[in-house]
C-alpha positions in Angstrom: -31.5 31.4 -3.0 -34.6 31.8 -4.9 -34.4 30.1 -8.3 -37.8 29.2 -10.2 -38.1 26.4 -12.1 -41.3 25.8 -14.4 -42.4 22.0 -14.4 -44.9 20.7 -17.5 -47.1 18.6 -16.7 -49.8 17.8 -19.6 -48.5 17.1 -23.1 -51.9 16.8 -24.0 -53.1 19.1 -27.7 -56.5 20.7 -28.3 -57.5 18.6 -31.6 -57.4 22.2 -33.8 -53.6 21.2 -33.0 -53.1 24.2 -30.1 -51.6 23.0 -26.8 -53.9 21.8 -24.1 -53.7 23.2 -20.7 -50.6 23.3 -18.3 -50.1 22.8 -15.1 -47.5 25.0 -13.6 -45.8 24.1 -10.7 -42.9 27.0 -9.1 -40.2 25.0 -6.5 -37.9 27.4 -5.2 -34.1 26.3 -4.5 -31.0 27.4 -4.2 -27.6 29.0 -5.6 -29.4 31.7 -8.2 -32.1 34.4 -8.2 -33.3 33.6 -11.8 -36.4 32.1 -13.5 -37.5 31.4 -17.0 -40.2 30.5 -19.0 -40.8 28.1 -21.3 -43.4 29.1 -24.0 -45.3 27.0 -27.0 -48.9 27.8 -28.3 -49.2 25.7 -31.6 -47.9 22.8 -33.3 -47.1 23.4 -37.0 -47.9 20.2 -39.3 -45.0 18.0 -39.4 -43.7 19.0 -36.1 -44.6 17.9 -32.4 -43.5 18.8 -28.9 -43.7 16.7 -25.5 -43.5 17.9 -22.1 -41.0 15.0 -22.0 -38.9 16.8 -24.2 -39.5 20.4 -23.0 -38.4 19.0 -19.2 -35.8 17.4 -20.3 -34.0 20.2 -22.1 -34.5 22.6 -19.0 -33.1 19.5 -16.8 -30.0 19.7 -18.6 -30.3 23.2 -19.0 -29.5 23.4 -14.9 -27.0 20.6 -14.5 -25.2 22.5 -17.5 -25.1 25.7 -15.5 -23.9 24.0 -12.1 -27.6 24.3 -10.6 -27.4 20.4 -9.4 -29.8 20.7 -6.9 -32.5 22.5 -8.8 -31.8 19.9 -11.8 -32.5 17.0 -9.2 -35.4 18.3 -7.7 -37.0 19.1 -11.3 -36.0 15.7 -12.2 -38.1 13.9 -9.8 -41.2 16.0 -9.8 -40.8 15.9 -13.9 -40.0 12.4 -13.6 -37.1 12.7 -16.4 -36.2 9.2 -15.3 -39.4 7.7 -16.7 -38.8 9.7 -20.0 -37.5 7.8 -23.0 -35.0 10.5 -24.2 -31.9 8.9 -24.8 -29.8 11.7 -22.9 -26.2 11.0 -24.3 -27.8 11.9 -28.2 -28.6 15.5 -26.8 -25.5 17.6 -27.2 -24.8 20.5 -24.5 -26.1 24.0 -24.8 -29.5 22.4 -26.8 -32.0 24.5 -24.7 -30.2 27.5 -25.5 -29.5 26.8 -29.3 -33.5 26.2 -30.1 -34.0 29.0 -28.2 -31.6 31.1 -30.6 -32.6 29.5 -33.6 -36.2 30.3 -32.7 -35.3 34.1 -31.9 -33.6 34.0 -35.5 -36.8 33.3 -37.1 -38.5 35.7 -35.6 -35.9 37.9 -37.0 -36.6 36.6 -40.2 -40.4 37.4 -39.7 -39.4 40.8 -39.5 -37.0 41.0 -41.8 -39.8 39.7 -44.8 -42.7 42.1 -46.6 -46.1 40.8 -47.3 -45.2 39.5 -50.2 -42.5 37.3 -49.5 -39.5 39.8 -50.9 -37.0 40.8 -48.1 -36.5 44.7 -46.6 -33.9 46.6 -48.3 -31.7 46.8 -45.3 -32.4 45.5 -41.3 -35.6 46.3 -39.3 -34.1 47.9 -36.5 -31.8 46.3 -34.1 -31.4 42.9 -33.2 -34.7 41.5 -31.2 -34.3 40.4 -27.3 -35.6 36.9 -26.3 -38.5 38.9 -24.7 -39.4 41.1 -27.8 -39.3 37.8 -29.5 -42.4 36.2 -27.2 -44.4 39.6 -27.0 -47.5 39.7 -29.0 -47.8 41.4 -32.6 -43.9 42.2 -32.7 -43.3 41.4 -36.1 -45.8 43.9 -37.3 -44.7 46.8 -35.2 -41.0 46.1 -35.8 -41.9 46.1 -40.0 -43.8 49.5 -39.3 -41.3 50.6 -37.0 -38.7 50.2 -39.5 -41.3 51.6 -42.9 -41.8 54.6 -40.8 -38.0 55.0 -40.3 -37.4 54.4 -44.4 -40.4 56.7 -45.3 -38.6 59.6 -43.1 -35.3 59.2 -44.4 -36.5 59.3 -48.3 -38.8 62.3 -47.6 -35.2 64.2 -46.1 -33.4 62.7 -48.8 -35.9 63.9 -51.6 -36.1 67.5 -50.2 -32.5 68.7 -50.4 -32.4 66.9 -54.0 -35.6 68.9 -55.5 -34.7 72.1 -53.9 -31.1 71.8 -56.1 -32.6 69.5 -58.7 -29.5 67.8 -58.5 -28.6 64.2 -58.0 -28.8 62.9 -54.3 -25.9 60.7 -54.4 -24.0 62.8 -52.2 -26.2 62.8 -49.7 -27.3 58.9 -50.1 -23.2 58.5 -49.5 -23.4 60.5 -46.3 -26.6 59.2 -44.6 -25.2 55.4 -45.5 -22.1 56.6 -43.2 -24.4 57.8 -40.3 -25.9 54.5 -40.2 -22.8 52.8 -40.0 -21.6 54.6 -37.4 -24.9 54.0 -35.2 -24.3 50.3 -35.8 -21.1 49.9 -34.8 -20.1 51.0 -31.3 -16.9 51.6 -30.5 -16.7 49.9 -26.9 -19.5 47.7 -27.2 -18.7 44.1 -26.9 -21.0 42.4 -29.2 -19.8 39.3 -31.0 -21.8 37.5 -33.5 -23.8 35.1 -31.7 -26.6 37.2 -30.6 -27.4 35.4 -27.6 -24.1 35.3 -25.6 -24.6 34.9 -21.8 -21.1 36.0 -20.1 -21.0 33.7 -16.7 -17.2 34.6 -16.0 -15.0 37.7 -16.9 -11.3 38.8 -15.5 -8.9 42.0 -16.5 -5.4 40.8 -17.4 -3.0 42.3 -14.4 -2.5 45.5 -16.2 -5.9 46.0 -17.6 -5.0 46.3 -21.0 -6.8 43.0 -22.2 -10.1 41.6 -21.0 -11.2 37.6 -21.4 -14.6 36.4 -20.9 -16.5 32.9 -21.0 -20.0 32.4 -22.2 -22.8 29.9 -21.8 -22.3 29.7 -25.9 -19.1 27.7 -24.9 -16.5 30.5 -26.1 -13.9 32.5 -24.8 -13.5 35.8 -25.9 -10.4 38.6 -25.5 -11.6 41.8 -25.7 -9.4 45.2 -25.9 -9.7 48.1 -23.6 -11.8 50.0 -26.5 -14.2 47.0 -26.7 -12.7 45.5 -29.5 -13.0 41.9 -30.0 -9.5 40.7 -30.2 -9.7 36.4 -30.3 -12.8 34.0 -30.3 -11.7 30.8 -28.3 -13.5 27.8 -29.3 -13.0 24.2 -27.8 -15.1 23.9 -25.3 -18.7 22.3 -26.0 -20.7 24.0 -23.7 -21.4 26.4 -20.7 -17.9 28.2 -19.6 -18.0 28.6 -15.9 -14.7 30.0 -14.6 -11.9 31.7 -16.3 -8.0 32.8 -15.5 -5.0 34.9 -16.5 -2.2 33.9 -15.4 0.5 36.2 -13.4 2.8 36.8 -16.6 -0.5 37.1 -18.6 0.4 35.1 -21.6 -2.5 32.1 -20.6 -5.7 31.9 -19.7 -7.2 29.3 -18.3 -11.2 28.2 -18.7 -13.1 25.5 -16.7 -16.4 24.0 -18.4 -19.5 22.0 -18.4 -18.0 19.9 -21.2 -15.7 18.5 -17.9 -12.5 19.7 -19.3 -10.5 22.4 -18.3 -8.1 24.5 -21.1 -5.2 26.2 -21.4 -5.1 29.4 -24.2 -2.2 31.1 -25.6 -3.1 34.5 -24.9 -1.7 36.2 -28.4 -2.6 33.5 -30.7 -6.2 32.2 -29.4 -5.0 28.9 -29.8 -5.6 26.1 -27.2 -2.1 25.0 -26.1 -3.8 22.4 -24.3 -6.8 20.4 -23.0 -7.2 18.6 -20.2 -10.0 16.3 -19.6 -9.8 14.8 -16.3 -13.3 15.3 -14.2 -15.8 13.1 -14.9 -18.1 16.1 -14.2 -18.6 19.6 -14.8 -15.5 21.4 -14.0 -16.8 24.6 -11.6 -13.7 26.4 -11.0 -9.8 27.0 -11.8 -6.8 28.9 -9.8 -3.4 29.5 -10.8 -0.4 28.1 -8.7 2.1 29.2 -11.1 2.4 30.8 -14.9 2.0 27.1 -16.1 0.8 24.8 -12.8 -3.1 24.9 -11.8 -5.7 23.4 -10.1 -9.2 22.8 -10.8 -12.4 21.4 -8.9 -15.6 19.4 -10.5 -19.1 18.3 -8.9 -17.5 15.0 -9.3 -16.0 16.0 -5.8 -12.2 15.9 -6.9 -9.7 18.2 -7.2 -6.7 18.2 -9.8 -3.5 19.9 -9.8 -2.0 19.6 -13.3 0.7 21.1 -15.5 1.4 22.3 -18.5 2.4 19.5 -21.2 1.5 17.0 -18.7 -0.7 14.3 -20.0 -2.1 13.7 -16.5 -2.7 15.2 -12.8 0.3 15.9 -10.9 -1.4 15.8 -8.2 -4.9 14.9 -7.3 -7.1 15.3 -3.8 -9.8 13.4 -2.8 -12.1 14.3 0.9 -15.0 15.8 -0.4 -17.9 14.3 -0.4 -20.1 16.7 -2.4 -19.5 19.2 -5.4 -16.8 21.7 -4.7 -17.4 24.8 -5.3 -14.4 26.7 -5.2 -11.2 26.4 -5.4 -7.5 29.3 -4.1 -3.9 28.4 -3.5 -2.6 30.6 -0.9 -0.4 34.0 -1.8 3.0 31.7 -1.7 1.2 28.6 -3.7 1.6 26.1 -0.9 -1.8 25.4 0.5 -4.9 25.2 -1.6 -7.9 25.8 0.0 -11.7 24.1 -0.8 -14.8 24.8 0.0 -17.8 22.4 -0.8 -21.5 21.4 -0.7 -20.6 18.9 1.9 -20.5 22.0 4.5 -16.3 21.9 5.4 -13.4 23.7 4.0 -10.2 21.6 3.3 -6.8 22.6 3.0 -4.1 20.5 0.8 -0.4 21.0 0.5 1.6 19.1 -2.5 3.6 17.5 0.1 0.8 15.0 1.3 -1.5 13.3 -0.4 -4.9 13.7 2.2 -5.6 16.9 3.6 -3.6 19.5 6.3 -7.2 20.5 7.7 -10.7 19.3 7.7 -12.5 22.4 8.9 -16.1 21.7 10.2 -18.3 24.3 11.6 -20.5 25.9 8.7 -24.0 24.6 9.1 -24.9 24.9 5.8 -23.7 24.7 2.0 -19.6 27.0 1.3 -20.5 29.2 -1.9 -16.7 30.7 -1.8 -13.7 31.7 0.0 -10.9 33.9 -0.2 -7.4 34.2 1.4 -6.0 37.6 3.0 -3.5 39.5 1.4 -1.0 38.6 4.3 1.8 36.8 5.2 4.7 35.8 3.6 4.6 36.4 -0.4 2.3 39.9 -0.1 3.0 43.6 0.7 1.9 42.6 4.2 4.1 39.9 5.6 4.1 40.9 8.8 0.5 39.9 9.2 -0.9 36.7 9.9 -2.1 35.1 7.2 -6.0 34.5 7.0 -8.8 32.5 5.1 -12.6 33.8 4.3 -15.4 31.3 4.1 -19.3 32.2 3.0 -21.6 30.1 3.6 -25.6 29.6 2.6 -26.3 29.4 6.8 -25.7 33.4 6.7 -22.5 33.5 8.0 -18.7 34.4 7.1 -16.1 32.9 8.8 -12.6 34.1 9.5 -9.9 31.1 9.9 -6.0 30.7 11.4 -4.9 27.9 9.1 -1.5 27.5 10.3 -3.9 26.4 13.7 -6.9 25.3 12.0 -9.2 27.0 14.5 -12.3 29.4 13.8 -11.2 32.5 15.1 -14.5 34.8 14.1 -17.9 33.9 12.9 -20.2 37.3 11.4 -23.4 36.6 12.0 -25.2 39.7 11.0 -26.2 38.5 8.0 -29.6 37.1 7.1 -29.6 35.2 4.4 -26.8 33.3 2.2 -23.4 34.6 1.5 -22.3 35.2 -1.8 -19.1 37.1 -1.3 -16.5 38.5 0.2 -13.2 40.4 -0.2 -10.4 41.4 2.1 -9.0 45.1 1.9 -5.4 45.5 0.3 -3.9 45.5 4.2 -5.7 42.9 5.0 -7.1 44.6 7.9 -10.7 44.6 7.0 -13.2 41.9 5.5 -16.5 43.1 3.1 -19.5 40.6 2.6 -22.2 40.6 0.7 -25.2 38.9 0.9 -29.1 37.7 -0.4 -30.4 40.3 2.3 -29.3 43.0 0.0 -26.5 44.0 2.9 -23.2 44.7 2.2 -21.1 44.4 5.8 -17.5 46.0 6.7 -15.5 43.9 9.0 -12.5 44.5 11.4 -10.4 41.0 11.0 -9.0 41.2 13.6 -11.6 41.7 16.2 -14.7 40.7 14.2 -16.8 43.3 14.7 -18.9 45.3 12.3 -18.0 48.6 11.2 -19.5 49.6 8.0 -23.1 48.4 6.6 -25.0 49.4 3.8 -28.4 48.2 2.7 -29.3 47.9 -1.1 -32.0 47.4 -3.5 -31.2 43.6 -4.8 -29.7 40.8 -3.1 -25.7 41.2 -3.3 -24.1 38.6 -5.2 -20.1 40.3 -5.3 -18.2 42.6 -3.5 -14.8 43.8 -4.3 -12.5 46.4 -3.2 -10.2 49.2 -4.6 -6.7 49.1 -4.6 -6.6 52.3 -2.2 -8.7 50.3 0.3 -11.4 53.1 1.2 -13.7 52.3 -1.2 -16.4 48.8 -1.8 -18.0 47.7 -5.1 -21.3 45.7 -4.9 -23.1 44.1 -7.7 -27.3 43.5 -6.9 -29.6 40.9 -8.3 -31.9 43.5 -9.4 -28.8 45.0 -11.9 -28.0 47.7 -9.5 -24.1 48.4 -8.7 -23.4 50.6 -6.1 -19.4 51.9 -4.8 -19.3 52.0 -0.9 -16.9 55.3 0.1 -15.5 54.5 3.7 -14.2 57.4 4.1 -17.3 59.3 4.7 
C-alpha cells in the first residue's frame, strides 16, 4: 500500500564536478511496502549522469516488477516522456545490473592493498548493497580482514616455535576450517550475488524446491540447499512459478512477456511461449501439460504443450489481471483484476460464465475451496476467495454467481487468504498487520491475531489447526487454533 518512489529533479553539477542539489519528492502508491534509494556524489572524468537517465531506469525498474501504477505516476511527475532515452535500446533488469556491477567494485576496493597488489585470500564475506553505500567501508572491511590475517599467523606461528617444526600441518587444517565456514550446507546461495527471489514453490512431495528471481533465473534447489539446476531463458524479472501435479515441469511467467515450460530433471526449457504483449504476472496448472497464464495486457491464455499457439484465449478485462486458478476439477478458471471484478471462464465458451461486480476497489488474489467434486471434500459446496485493496474478502457460490459473505473487519488492503483443508474455515491477512479466522459458512470471525508488520501471506497446515503469516517487517509468526 505504501511504496516510495524517489523522483530527481535537478541534473545540475557543482563545477568541482560533485552533484548539485536534489530535490526529493516521496508519492506513496500501491501494491508494495518497499522504497529505495538512489545514490550518486561525483562524476569521474569521462563519465556523466542525468536525472533523465537515473528516472528512467527506476521507471522501468517498476513496470519490470509489475508496479504499473507507481511506474505511471513516477513517469508523469519525472516527465520520462519528455526524456530523449530511446527506451527499446535499454535491455531489462538494467537498474539492477549497474547496481551489481557497482557493488562489485566496491568489492574490488576491498579486495586491493595500498599499493595496488591484491589480498592473499577474500576480505570477509561478500558486501550488502547497504554496506556498499555506508561511509569508510573499504577501509574497515581491509582492517577487518588484516586484523583477522594477523590473528591467524600469530596462532599459526606459536604451535610451530613451541615444536620448531614445520607448520604445514597445521596451515592444511586451518585452510579446511575456512572452507567449511564458507560453504554452508543448506544455504542457498548461487553465484550472482544479488538474487532477489519474487516467487518460490515445493514440488508435491517436498523433495525439490524451484525458485524465480528478479536476475531472470530459475533455480531447483534440493532439500539440503543444494543447488541442483540454473534455468536461464527468460530476460528479466521472474514473477510466478509452477510444478506441475506429476512434478516433472515447472512452469515460470516473466517480465520478458513470455511464459516457459522446464523439464524438471534436465533444466532444459522444453518450450517457450511468447504470447502477451505485456508482462506475464501469473501461471496455473490445468493439467501436467495444459496451462493458463494472465499479463497486464488484460488477456488471458490457455495453451498446451507443443502447441505453437493458445488453445484458448479470454478477453473481458479491462485492466491488468492479477491472478489467475482453475477450479479443483480444471473446468472453470477464475480472474481477478485491476478493473475491480472477478470473472469466471469455462473452455466450453468463448466469453465469460460470470462477471462478478461488487469489490470497490483493486482484486490482489483469490483462491478456490478445497470442496466439491475432485477434493477430499465433495460433499461440500464448492467456493471462491477474493481480496481486495477496499479491505475486504469476499466469499462466492459460483455455480450461482451470487456474493454470499463479505468480511469486513479488515482495515486496510488484503493480500491473502487461504482456506483450511476441510474447507470449513477461511484465514486473511492483511496491511493492518491482522491476520482473521473465518467460519465459511456463516461468515463470522472466529480467530484474530494482531502482528508487528503488515501481512502479506497466510497459509495453512495440512492438519488444519494451525496458520502461517509472513509480515512486512520480516517477522513470521504460526497461529495455533487449538489454544
Amino acid at each position: 500500500e505504501k511504496h516510495s518512489c524517489v523522483i530527481f529533479t535537478s541534473s545540475d553539477y557543482r563545477p568541482d564536478g560533485r552533484a548539485g542539489c536534489l530535490q526529493l519528492n516521496f508519492k506513496r502508491n500501491r501494491k508494495v511496502n518497499q522504497s529505495f534509494f538512489i545514490f550518486y556524489t561525483s562524476r569521474p572524468e569521462g563519465m556523466s549522469i542525468s536525472s533523465d537517465e537515473v528516472n528512467f531506469l527506476v521507471y522501468r525498474y517498476l513496470q519490470e516488477s509489475g508496479f504499473s501504477h507507481s511506474a505511471f505516476t513516477f513517469g508523469i511527475e519525472s516527465h520520462i516522456s519528455q526524456s530523449n532515452i530511446n527506451g527499446a535500446l535499454v535491455p531489462p533488469a538494467a537498474l539492477i545490473s549497474i547496481i551489481q556491477k557497482g557493488l562489485q567494485y566496491v568489492e574490488a576496493e576491498v579486495s586491493i592493498n595500498e599499493d595496488g597488489t591484491l589480498f592473499d585470500g577474500r576480505p570477509i564475506e561478500s558486501l550488502s548493497l547497504i554496506d556498499a553505500v555506508m561511509p569508510d567501508v573499504v577501509q574497515t572491511r581491509q582492517q577487518a580482514y588484516r586484523d583477522k590475517m594477523a590473528q591467524q599467523q600469530a596462532a599459526a606461528s606459536a604451535p610451530a616455535s613451541a615444536a620448531g617444526g614445520s607448520i604445514t600441518g597445521n596451515a592444511k587444517n586451518g585452510e579446511n576450517t575456512a572452507n567449511g565456514e564458507e560453504n554452508g550446507a543448506h544455504a542457498l546461495a548461487s553465484d550472482n550475488p544479488i538474487t532477489f527471489c519474487m516467487t518460490l514453490m515445493f514440488r508435491n512431495e517436498g523433495t525439490l524446491l524451484a525458485t524465480g528471481s528478479y536476475d531472470g533465473f530459475a533455480r531447483i534447489w534440493t532439500k539440503d540447499g543444494n543447488l541442483a539446476s540454473t534455468l536461464g531463458q527468460h530476460k528479466g524479472p521472474i514473477f510466478a512459478l509452477k510444478w506441475n501435479k506429476k512434478g516433472n515441469f515447472i512452469l515460470s511467467a516473466g517480465v520478458d512477456k513470455t511464459t516457459i515450460i522446464w523439464d524438471a530433471h534436465t533444466g532444459e526449457a522444453k518450450q517457450q511461449f511468447p504470447f502477451h504483449s505485456a508482462p506475464a504476472l501469473d501461471v496455473d496448472w490445468q493439467s501436467n501439460n495444459t496451462f493458463a497464464s494472465c499479463s497486464t495486457d488484460m488477456c488471458i491464455h490457455v495453451c498446451k504443450l507443443g502447441q505453437d499457439r493458445p488453445i484458448k484465449t479470454f478477453q473481458g478485462h479491462t485492466n491488468e489481471v492479477n491472478a489467475i486458478k482453475w477450479d479443483p476439477t480444471g473446468n472453470l478458471l477464475a480472474s481477478c483484476s485491476d478493473d475491480m471484478t472477478l470473472k469466471i471462464w469455462s473452455m466450453k465458451q468463448d466469453s465469460c460464465v460470470h462477471d462478478l461486480q461488487a469489490h470497490s476497489k483493486e482484486i490482489y488474489t483469490i483462491k478456490w475451496s478445497p470442496t466439491g467434486p475432485g477434493t477430499n471434500n465433495p460433499s461440500a459446496n464448492l467456493m471462491l476467495a477474493s481480496a481486495s485493496f477496499d479491505s475486504t474478502v469476499r466469499l462466492w457460490d459460483v455455480d450461482r454467481g451470487i456474493c454470499i459473505h463479505t468480511l469486513t473487519k479488515h482495515q486496510e488492503p488484503v493480500y491473502s487468504v487461504a482456506f483450511s483443508p476441510d474447507g470449513r474455515h477461511l484465514a486473511s491477512g492483511s496491511f493492518d498487520k491482522c491476520v482473521h479466522i473465518w467460519n465459511t459458512q456463516t461468515g463470522a470471525l472466529v480467530h484474530s491475531y494482531r502482528g508487528t508488520g503488515g501481512i502479506f501471506e497466510v497459509c495453512w497446515n495440512a492438519a488444519g489447526d494451525k496458520v502461517g503469516a509472513s509480515a512486512s517487517d520480516g517477522s513470521v509468526c504460526v497461529l495455533d487454533l487449538r489454544k
